[in-house]
C-alpha positions in Angstrom: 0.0 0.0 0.0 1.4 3.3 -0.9 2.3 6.0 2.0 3.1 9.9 1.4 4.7 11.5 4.2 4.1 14.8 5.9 7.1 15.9 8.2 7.9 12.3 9.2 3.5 11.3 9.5 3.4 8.3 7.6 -0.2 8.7 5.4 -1.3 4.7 3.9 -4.1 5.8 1.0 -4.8 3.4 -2.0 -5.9 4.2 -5.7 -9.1 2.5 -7.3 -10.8 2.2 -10.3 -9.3 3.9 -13.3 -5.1 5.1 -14.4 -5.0 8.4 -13.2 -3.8 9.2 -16.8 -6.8 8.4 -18.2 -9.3 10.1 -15.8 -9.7 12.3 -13.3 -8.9 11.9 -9.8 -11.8 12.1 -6.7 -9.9 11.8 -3.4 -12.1 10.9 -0.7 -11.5 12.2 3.2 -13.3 10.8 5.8 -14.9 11.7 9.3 -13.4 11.6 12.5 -12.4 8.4 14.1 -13.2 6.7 10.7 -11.0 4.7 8.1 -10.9 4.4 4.4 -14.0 2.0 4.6 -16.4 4.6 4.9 -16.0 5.7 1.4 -16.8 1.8 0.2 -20.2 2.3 -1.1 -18.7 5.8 -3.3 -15.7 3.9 -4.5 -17.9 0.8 -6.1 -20.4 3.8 -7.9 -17.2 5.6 -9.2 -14.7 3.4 -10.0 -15.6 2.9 -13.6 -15.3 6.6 -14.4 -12.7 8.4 -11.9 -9.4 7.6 -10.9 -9.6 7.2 -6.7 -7.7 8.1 -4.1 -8.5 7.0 -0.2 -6.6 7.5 2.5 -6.2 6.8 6.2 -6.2 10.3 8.5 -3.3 10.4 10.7 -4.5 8.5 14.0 -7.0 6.1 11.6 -6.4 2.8 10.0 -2.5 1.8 8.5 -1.5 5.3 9.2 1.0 7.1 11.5 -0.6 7.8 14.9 1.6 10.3 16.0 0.7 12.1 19.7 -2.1 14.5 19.6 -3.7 16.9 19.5 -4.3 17.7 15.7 -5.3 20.6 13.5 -7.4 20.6 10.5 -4.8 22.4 8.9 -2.5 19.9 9.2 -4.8 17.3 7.5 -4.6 19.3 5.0 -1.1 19.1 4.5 -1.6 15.3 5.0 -4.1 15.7 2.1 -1.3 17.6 -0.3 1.3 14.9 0.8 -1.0 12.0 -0.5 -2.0 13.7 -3.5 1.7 15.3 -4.2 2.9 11.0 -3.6 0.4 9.7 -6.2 1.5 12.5 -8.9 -2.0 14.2 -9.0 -1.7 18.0 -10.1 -5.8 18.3 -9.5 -8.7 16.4 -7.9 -12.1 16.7 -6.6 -11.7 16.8 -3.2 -15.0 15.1 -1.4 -15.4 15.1 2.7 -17.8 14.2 4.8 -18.0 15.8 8.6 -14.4 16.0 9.9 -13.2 15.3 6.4 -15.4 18.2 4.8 -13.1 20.2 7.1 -9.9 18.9 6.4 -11.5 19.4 2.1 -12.8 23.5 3.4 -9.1 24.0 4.2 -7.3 22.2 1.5 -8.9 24.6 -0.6 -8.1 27.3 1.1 -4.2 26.5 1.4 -3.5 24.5 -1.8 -4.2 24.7 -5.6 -4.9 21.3 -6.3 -8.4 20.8 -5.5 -11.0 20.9 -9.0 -14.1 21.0 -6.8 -15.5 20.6 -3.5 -18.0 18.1 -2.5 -19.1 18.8 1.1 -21.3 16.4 2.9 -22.8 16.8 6.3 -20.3 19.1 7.6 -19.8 22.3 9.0 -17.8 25.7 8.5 -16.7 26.1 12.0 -16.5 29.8 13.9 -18.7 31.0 16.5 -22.4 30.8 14.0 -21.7 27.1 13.7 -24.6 24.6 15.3 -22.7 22.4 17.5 -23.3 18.7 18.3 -25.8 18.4 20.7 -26.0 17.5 23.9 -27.4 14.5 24.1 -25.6 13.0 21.1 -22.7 14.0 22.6 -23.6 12.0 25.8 -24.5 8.7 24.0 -21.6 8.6 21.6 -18.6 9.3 24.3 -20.3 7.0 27.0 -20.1 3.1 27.4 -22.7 1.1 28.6 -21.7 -1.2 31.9 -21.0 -4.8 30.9 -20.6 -4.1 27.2 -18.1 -5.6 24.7 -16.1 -3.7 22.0 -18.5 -4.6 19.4 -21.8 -3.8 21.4 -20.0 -0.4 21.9 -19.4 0.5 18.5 -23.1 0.2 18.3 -24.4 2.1 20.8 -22.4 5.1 19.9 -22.9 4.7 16.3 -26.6 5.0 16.9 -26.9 8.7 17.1 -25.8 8.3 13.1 -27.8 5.6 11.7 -31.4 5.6 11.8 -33.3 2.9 13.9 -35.6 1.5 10.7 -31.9 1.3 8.8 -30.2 -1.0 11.4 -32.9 -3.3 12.4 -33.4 -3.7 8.6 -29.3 -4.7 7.4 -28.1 -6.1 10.6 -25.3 -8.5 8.1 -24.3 -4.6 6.7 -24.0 -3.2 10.1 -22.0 -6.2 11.4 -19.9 -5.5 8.8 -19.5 -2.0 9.6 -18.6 -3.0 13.5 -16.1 -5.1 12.0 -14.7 -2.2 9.8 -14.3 -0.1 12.4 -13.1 -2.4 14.8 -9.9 -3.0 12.4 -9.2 0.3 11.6 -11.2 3.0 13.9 -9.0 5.9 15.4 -7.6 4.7 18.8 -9.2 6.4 22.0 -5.7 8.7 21.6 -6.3 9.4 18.2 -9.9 10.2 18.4 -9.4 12.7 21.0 -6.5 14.0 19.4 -9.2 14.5 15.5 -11.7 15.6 18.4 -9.1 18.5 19.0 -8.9 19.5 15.7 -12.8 19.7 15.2 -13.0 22.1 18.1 -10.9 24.6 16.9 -11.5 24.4 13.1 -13.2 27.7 12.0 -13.4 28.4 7.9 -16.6 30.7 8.4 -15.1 33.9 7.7 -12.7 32.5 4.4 -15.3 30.8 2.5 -15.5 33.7 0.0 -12.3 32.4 -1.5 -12.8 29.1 -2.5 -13.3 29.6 -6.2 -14.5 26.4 -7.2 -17.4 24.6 -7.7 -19.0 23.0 -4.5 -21.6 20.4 -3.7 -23.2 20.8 -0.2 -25.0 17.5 0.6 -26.9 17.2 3.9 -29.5 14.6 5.9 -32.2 16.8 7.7 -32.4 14.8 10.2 -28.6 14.7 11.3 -28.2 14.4 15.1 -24.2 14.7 14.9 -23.9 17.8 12.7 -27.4 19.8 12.9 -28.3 20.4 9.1 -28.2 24.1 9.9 -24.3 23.8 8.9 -24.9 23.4 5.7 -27.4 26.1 5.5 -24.2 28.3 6.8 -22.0 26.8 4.1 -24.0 28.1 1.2 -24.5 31.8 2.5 -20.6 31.9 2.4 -19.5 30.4 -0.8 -20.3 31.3 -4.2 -20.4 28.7 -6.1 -22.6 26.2 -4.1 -25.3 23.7 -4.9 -27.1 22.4 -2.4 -29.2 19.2 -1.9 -31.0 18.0 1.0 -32.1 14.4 2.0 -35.3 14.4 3.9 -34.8 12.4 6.9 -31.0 11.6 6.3 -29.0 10.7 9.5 -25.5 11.7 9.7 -24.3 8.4 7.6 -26.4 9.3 5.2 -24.2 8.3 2.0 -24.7 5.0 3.6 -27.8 4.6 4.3 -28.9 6.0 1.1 -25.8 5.4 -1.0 -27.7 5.6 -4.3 -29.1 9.2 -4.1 -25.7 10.5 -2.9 -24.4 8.6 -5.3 -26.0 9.8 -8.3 -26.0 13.4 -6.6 -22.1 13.2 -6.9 -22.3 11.2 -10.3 -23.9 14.2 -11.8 -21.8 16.9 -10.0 -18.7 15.6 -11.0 -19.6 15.4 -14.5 -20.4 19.2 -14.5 -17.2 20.8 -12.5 
């Protein structure tokens, strides 16, 4: 597997579906605590048009956990390290939650990014709707008695909605099992909690001169859906499009519609 380094951070990523020569390059940056796995359902639908890039955040998966705590500025520079390693001059650069954060800045520091496609995340700064309370409570605390993988449930719940898990139990097993190789440690997590506390874009949005996609689930109970609202008051060349209902995992959960969304965005930047 290849690795790009930034300042002696080892960064693990792989490339799917077509020669970069050929086609152009989506790189794909996950949320916080999460590997490369995330972006499974994404890779499969664009594989047979886009050259793809996924990587492991420093702290996540096969890469370097170095000691925390971390900046979503220095993501980004993880993010220009893997793309500057796999010989990639430009690439649509596509986040979801922490890794919308990590894509805001990226474009904001670098030249390399074609487009922005933003999905349930959130500009940072003092306007920004914060987690709340009680999702907060449920996905930090572990219930008495339970085992790693009844964990991983319970605070995935606040993500997922209830009609999608009791419906694809086998897919959510294999989600716990996903995460159970290759989740942030407890370290780590805290360390990418760090950086999502402090990251704050509101006020540099105007800059980004590319075209972005703002994709959002109404009814996210990590990051309220009034984020994205925020994001497309502050940059100009936004589209926006709402699932009704959508928890935060909802490019999982309705992988089809985000797919196509992202299908026909693409084709137009």
């Amino acid at each position: 597997m290849p690795r790009a380094d930034n300042d002696g951070v080892a960064l693990v990523y792989e490339e799917r579906g077509r020669e970069a020569a050929d086609a152009g390059t989506v790189v794909l940056c996950e949320g916080l605590g999460y590997g490369r796995w995330m972006w499974n359902w994404q890779a499969e639908a664009l594989a047979d048009d886009y050259h793809l890039l996924l990587w492991d955040n420093r702290g996540t998966g096969e890469s370097d956990e170095p000691e925390g705590p971390y900046s979503i500025p220095e993501m980004a520079a993880d993010l220009e390290a893997v793309l500057a390693d796999a010989g990639v001059d430009e690439a649509h650069v596509v986040g979801a939650s922490m890794g919308g954060m990590v894509a805001q800045r990226y474009a904001l520091e670098y030249d390399r990014a074609a487009s922005l496609a933003l999905l349930c995340t959130s500009p940072g700064g003092p306007d920004a709707h914060p987690t709340p309370e009680s999702t907060m409570a449920r996905m930090l605390s572990v219930p008495e008695d339970a085992d790693e993988r009844e964990t991983i449930r319970y605070r995935m719940a606040p993500a997922m909605t209830d009609e999608f898990v009791e419906s694809n139990d086998a897919l959510v097993s294999d989600v716990v099992d996903w995460r159970l190789a290759s989740d942030a440690s407890e370290a780590a997590r805290e360390a990418q909690v760090a950086a999502v506390a402090a990251f704050d874009a509101s006020d540099e949005l105007g800059e980004v001169d590319v075209p972005v996609l703002l994709a959002h689930g109404t009814a996210d109970e990590v990051v309220p859906v009034e984020n994205t609202e925020l994001l497309a008051e502050r940059l100009p060349h936004a589209t926006v499009e709402y699932v009704e209902d959508g928890p935060h995992l909802f490019f999982i959960e309705d992988a089809a519609r985000v797919n196509d969304m992202l299908s026909t965005f693409l084709a137009d930047a």
